[in-house]
Backbone as a ProteinNet text record, in pm:
[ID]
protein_1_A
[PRIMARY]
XXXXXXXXXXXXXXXXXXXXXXXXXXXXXXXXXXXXXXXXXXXXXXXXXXXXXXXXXXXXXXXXXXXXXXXXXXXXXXXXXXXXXXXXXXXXXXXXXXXXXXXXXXXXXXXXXXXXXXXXXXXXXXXXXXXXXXXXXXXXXXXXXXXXXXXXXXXXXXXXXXXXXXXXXXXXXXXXXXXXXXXXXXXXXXXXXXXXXXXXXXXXXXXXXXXXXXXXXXXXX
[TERTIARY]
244.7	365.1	427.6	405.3	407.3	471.7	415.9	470	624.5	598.4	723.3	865.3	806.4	894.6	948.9	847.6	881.1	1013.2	969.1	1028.9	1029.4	1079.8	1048	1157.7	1089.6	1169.4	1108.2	1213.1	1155.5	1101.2	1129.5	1037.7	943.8	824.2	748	807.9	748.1	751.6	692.7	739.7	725.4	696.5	557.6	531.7	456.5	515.7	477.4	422.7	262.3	170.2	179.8	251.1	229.7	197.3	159.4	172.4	185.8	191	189.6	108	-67.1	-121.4	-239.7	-299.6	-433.4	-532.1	-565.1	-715.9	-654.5	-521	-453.5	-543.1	-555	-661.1	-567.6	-465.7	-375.7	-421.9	-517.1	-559.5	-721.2	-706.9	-842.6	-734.9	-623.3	-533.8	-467.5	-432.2	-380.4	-489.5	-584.3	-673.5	-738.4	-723.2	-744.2	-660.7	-499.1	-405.6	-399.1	-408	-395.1	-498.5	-642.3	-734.5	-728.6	-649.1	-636.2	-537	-444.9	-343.6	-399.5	-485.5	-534.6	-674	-671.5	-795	-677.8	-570.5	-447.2	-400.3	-477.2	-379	-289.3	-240.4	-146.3	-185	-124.8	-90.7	-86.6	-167.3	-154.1	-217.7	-154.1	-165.1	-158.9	-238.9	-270.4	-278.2	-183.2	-155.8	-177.7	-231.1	-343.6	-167.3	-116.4	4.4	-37	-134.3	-144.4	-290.2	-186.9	-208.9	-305.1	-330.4	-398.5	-539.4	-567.1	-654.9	-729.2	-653.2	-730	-843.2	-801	-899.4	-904.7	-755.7	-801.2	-869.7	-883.1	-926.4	-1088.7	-1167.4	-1276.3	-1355.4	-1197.3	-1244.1	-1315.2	-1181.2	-1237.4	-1326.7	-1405.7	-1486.3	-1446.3	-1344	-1274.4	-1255.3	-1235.9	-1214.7	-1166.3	-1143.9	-1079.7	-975.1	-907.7	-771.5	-676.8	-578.2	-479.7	-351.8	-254.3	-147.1	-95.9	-165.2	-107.9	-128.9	-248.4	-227.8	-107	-51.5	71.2	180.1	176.9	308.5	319.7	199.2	209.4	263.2	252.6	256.3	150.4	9.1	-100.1	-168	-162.3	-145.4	-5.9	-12.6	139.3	129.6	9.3	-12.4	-61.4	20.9	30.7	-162.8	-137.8	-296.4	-394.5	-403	-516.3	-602	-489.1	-519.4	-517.3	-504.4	-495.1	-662.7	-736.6	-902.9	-893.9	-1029.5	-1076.7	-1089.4	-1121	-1182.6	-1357.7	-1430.9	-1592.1	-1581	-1545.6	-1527.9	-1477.6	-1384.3	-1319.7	-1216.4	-1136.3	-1090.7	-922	-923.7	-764.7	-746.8	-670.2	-647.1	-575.5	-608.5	-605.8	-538.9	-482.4	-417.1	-490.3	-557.7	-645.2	-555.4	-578.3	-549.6	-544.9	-674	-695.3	-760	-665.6	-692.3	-553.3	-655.2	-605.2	-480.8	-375.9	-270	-243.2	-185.4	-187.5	-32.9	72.2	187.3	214.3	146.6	169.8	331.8	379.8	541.5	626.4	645.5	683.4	625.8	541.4	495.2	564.2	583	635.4	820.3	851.6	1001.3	1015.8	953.9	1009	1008.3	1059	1156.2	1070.5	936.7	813.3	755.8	767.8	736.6	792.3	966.8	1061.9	1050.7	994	976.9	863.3	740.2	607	632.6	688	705.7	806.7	907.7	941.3	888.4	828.4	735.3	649	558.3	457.3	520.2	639.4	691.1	689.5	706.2	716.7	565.2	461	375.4	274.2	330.8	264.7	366.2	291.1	369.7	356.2	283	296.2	275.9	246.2	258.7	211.6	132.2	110.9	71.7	204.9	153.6	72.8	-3.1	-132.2	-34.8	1.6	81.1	78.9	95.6	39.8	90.5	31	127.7	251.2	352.9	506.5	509.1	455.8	547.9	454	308.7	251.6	320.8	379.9	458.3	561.2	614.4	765.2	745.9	594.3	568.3	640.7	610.8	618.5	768.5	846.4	999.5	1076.6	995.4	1026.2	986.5	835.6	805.8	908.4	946	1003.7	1150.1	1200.4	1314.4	1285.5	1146.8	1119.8	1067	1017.2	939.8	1084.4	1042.3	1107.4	1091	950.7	895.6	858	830.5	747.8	689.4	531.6	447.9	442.5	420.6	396.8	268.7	177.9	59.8	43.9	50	16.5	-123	-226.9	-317.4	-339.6	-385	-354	-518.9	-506.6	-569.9	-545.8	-479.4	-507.4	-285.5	-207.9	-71.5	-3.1	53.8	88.8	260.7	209.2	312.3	467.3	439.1	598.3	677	582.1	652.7	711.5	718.2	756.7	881.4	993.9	1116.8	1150.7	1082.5	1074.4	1061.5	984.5	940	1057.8	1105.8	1263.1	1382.8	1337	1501.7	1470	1333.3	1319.3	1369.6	1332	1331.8	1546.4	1567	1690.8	1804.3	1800	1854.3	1786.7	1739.5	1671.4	1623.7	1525.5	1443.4	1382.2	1315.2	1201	1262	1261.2	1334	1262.7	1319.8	1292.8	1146	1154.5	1026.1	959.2	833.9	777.1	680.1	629.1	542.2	361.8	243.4	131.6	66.7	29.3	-73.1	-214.6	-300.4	-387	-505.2	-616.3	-732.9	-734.2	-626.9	-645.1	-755.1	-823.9	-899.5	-861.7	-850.5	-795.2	-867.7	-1039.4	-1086.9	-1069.7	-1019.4	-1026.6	-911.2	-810.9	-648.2	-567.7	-622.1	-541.5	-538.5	-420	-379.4	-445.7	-559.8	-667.6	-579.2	-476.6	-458.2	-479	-551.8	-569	-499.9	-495.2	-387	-455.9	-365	-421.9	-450.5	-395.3	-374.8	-260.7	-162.4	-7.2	17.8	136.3	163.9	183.1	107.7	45.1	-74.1	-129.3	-275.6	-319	-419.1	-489.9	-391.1	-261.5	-176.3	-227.3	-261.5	-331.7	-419.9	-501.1	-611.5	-607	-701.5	-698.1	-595.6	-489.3	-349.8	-318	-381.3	-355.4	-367.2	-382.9	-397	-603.9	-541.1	-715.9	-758.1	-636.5	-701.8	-662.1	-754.4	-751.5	-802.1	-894.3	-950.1	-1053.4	-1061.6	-1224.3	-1154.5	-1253.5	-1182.1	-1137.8	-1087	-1050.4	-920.6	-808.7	-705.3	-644.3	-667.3	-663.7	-567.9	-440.3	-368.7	-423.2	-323.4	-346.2	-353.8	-276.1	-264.7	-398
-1692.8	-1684	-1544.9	-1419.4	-1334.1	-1303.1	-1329.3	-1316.1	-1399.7	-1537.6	-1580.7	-1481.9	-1452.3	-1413	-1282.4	-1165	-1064.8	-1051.2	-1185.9	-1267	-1139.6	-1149.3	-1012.9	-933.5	-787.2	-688.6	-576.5	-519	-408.3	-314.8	-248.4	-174.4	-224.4	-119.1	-176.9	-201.5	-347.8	-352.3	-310	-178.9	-127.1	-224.2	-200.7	-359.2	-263.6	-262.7	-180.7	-334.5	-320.7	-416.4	-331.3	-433.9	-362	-465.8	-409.9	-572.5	-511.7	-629.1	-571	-538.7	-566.8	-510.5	-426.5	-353.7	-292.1	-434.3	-393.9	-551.6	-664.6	-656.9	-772.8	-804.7	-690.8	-744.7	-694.4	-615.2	-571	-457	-380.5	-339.4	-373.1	-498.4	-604.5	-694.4	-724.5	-774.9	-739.5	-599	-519.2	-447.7	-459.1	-432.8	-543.9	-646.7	-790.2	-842.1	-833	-846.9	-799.7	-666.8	-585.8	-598.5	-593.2	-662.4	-803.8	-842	-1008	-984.3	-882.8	-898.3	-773	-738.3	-623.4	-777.4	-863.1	-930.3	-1018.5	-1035.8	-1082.1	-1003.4	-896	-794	-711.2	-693.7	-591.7	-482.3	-382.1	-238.2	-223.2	-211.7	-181.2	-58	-5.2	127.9	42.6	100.1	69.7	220.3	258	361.1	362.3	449.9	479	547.5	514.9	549.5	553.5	515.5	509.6	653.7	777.4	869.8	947	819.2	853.6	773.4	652.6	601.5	615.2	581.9	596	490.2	368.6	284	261.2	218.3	177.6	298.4	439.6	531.2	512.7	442.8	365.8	358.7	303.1	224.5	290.8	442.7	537.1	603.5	611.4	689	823.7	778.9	897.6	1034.6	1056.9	1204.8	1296.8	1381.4	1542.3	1581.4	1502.4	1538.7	1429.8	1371	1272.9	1271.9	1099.5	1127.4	1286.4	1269.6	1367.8	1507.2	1580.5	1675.1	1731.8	1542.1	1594.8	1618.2	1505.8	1547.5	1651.6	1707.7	1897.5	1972.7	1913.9	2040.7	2147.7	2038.6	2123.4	2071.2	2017	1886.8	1892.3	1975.3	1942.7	1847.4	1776	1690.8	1537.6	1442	1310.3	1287.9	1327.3	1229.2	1272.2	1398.7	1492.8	1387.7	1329.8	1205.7	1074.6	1027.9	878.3	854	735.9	720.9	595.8	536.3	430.5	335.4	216.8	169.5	158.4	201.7	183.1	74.8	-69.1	-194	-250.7	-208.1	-242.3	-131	-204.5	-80	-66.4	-86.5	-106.9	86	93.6	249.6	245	390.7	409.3	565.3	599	690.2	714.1	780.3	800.9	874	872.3	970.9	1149.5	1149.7	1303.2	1349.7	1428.1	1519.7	1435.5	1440.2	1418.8	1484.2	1437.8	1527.6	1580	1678.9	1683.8	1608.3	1627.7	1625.9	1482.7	1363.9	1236.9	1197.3	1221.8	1174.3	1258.1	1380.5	1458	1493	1478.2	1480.7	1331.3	1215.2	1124.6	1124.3	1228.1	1236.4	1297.2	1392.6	1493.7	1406.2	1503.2	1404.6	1338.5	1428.3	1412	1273.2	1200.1	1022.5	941.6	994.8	925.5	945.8	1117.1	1123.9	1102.9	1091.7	1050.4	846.6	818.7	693.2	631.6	747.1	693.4	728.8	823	891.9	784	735.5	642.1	504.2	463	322.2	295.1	396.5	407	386.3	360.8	320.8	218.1	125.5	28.7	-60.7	-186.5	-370	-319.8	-311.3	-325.6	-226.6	-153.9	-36.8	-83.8	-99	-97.6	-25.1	-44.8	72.3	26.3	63.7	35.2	73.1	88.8	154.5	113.7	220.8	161.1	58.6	4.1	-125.5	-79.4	-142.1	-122.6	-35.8	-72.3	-11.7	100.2	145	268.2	341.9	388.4	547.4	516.4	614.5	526.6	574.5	575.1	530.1	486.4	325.1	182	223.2	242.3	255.8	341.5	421.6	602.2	496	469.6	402.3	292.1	218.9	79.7	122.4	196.1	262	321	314.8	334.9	246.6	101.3	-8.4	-150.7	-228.6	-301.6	-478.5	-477.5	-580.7	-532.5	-592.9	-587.4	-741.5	-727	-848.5	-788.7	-870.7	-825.5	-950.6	-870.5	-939.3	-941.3	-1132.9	-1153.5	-1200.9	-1150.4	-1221.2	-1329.2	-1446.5	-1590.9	-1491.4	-1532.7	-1465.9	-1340.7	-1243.9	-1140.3	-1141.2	-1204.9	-1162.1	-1262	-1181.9	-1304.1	-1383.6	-1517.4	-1598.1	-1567.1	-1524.5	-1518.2	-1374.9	-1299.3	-1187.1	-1251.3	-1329.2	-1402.4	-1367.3	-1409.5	-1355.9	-1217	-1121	-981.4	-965.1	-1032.4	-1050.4	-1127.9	-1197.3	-1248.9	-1164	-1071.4	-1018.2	-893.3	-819.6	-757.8	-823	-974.1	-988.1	-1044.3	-1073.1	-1102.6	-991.8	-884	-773.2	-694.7	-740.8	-657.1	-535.4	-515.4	-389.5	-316.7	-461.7	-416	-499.9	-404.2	-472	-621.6	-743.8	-881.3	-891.5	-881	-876.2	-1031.7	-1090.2	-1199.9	-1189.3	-1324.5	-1302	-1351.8	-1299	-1348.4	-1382.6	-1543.5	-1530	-1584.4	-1500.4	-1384	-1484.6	-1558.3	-1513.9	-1683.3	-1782.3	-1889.6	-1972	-2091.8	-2198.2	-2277.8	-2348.3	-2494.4	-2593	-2582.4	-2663.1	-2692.1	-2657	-2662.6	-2787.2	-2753.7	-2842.1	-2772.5	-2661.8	-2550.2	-2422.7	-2337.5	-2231.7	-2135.7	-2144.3	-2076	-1897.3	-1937.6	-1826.6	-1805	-1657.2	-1649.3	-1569	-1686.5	-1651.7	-1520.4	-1404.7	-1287.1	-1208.7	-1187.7	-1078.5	-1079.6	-954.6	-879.5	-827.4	-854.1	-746.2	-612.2	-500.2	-378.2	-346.1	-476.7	-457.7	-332.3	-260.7	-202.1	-112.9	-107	-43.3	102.3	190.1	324	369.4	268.6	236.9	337.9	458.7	528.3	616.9	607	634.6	757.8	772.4	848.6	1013.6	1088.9	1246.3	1244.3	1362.8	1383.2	1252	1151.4	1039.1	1152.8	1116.9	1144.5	1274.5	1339.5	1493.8	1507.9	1403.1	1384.2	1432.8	1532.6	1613	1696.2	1737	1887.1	1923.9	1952.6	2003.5	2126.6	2203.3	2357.8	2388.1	2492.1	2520	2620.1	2702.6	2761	2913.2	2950.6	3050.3	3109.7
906.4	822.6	829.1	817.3	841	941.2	1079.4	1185.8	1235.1	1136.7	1160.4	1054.2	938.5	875.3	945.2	1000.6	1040.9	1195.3	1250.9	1372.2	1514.7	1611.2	1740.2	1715.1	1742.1	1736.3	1819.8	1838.8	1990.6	1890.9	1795.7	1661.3	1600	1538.5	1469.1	1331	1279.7	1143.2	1052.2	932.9	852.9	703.8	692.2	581.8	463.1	334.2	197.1	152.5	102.2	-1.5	-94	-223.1	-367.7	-450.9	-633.9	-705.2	-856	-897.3	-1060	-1142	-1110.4	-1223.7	-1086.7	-1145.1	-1061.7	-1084.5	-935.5	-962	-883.8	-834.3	-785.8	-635.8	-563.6	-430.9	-313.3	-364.8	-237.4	-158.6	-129.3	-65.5	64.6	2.6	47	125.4	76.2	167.7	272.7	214	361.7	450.1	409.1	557.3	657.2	531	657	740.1	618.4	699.7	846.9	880.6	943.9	1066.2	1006.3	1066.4	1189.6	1126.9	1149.9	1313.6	1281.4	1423.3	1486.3	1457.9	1550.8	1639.1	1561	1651.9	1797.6	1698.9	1821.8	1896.2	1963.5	1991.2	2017.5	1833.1	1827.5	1781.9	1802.9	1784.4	1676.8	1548.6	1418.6	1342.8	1241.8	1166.7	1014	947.2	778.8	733.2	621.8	618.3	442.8	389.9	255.7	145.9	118.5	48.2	-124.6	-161.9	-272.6	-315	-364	-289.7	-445.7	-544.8	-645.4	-603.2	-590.5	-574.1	-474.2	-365.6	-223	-214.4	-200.5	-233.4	-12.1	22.4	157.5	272.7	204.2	286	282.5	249.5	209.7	348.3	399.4	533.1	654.6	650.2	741.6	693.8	594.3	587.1	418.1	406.6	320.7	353.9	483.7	518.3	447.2	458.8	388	394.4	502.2	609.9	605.1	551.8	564.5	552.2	483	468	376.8	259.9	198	238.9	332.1	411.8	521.5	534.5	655	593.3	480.8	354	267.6	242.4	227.3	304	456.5	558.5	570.8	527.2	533.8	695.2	778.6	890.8	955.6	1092.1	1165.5	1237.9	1307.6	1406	1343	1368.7	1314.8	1369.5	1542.7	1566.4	1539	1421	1353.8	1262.7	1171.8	1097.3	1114.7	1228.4	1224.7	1270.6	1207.6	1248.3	1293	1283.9	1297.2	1170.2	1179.9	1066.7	1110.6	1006.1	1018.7	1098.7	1033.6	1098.2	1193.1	1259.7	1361.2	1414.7	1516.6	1550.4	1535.2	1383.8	1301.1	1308.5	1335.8	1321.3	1129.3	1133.3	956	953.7	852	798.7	657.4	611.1	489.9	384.2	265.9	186.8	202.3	217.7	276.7	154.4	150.2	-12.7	-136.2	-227.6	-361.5	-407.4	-396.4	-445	-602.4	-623.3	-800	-812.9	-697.6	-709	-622	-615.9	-527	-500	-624.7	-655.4	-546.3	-584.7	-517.9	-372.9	-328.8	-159.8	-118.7	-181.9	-126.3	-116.8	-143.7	-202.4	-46.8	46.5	91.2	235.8	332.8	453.8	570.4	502.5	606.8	623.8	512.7	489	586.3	556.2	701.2	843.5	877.8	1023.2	996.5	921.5	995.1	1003.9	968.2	966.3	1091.1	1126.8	1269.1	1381.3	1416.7	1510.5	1538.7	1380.3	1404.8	1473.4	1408.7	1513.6	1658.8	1713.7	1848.3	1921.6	1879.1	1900.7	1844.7	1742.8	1717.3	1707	1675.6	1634	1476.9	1403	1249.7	1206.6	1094.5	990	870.3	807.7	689.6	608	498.7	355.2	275.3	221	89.4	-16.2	-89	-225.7	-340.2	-434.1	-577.9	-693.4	-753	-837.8	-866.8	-887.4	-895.4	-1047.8	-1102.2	-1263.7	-1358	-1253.3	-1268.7	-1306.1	-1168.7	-1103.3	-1042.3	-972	-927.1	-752.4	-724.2	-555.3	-539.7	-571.3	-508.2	-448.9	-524.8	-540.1	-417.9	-447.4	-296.5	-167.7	-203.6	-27.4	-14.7	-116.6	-14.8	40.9	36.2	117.8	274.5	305.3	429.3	465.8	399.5	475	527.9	609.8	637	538.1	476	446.7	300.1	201.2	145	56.4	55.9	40.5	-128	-226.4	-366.7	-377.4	-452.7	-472.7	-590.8	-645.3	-763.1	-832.2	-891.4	-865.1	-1032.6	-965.4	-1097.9	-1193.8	-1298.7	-1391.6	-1476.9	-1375.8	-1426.6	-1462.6	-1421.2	-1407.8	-1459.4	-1626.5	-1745.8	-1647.6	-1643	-1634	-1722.8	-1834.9	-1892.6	-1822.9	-1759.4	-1648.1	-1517.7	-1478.9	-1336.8	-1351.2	-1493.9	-1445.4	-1422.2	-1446.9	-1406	-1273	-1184.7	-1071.7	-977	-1029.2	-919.6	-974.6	-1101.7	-1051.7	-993.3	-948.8	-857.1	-694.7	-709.8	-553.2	-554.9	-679.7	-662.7	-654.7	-689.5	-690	-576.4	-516.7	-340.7	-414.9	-488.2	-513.3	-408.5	-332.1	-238.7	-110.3	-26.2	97.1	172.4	153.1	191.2	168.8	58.9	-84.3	-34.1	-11.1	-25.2	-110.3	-169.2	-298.4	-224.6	-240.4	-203.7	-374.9	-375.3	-491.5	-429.1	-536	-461.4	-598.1	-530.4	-622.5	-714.8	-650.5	-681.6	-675.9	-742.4	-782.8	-764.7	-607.5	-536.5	-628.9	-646	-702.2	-840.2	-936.5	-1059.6	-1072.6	-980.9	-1021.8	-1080.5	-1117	-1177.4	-1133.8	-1223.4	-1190.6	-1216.5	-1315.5	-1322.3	-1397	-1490.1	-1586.4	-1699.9	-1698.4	-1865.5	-1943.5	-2027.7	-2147.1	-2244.2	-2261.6	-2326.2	-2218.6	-2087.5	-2063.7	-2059.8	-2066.4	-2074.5	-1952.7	-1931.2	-1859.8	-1817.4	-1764.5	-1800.5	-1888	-1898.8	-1947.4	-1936.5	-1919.4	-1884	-1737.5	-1737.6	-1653.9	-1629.7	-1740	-1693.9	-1628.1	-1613.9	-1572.8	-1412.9	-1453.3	-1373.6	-1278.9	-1360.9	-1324.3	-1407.3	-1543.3	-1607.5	-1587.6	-1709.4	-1698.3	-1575	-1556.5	-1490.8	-1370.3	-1324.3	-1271.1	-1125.1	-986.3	-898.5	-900.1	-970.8	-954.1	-871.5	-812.5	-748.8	-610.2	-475.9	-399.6	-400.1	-545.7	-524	-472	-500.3	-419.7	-454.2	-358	-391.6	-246.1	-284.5	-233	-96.3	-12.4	81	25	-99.2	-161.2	-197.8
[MASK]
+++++++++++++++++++++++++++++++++++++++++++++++++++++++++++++++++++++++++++++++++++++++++++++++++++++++++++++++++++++++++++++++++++++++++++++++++++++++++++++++++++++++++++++++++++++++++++++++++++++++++++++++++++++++++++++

C-alpha cells in the first residue's frame, strides 16, 4: 500500500511517522516499515527525528554522534553519522547527543540540506518524530517530508478525537497525511477501545522539564 500510494519517482520519498499519543508503536513501525523494503531491495535511511526520546537510535546501538550533532554543526560530514541497524542492514541516522534546544536545532536550514543531500541516494527516508501535539517537531519536520503516516493506536486513542484528526488531514497539516491503526483485536469483533483514556493522557510523559538529560550535552565552549 505504501508503495502504491507513494507511486515512481526519480527522488527519494521523504516519509515523517508521527501519532497522537506516546505508546502508539510508531517507531516499531518505522523500522519495520523500512526494514521490510530494504528486504525488497531498496535504498532506505530511517532517520531518529524525535530528538527527545531517541527511541529508534536503539537500533544502532545509541551512539554519541548523530542527527542532532549535524544540526548543531557539531558533525560537518553527513556519512560520519549514518550506521547500520544491529539487525539488518537498514542504514540509520541516530539521535546522537541529547539536545537541550530540539525545537530550535530543527528550525535551522541544516534539516533541509541534510535532507536533500540525503535524497540523492536512497528510494525512501524515514523520519521517526515525536507525537503531534507534544512539541511543535511534528509540525517543523512535515514541511520537509513528502508523506506522512499518523499512527493511531485502538486502546490507547479516545474515539471522540477522530474529528481533530481529519481536520488535520482536511486542512493538509501534514503533507498527504495517511492514517495507520496500530494494535487492533481481529479476534474479539471489536475495536478493542478503552473508554477513559483522553486525549493527551499521560501527553508529558517524558516530554517534560529534565526529560532527555540522559547523555549529557555539553557545548564546545
Amino acid at each position: 500500500n505504501l508503495e502504491f500510494v507513494t507511486g515512481n519517482t526519480d527522488s527519494a520519498q521523504v516519509i515523517m511517522i508521527t501519532s497522537a499519543n506516546p505508546g502508539s508503536g510508531k517507531t516499531f513501525l518505522c523500522y519495520n516499515l523500512a526494514k521490510s523494503l530494504v528486504i525488497k531491495g531498496k535504498r532506505v535511511l530511517a532517520i531518529d527525528l524525535d530528538l527527545r526520546k531517541a527511541s529508534l537510535s536503539k537500533y544502532a546501538g545509541r551512539p554519541k554522534q548523530g542527527a542532532s550533532d549535524y544540526l548543531a554543526g557539531r558533525v560537518e560530514k553527513l556519512g560520519d553519522i549514518i550506521l547500520q541497524s544491529e539487525e539488518s542492514s537498514l542504514d540509520i541516522i541516530p539521535v546522537g547527543t541529547i539536545p537541550p534546544n530540539p525545537t530550535e536545532l530543527l528550525f535551522t536550514e541544516r534539516l533541509k540540506y541534510m535532507l536533500t543531500e540525503l535524497r540523492k541516494d536512497y528510494d525512501y527516508i524515514f523520519l521517526d518524530c515525536p507525537p503531534v501535539e507534544i512539541v511543535a517537531d511534528a509540525s517543523i519536520i512535515s514541511k520537509q517530508a513528502d508523506m506522512t503516516l499518523f499512527i493511531i493506536r485502538a486502546g490507547l486513542f479516545d474515539r471522540s478525537m477522530l474529528p481533530e484528526v481529519e481536520k488535520m488531514y482536511t486542512e493538509k497539516k501534514y503533507n498527504n497525511m495517511s492514517i495507520i491503526l496500530n494494535a487492533t483485536d481481529s479476534g474479539s469483533g471489536r475495536y478493542g477501545y478503552k473508554y477513559g483514556y483522553k486525549y493527551g493522557y499521560k501527553y508529558g510523559y517524558n516530554y517534560g522539564y529534565g526529560y532527555g538529560n540522559y547523555g549529557g550535552y555539553t557545548s564546545d565552549k
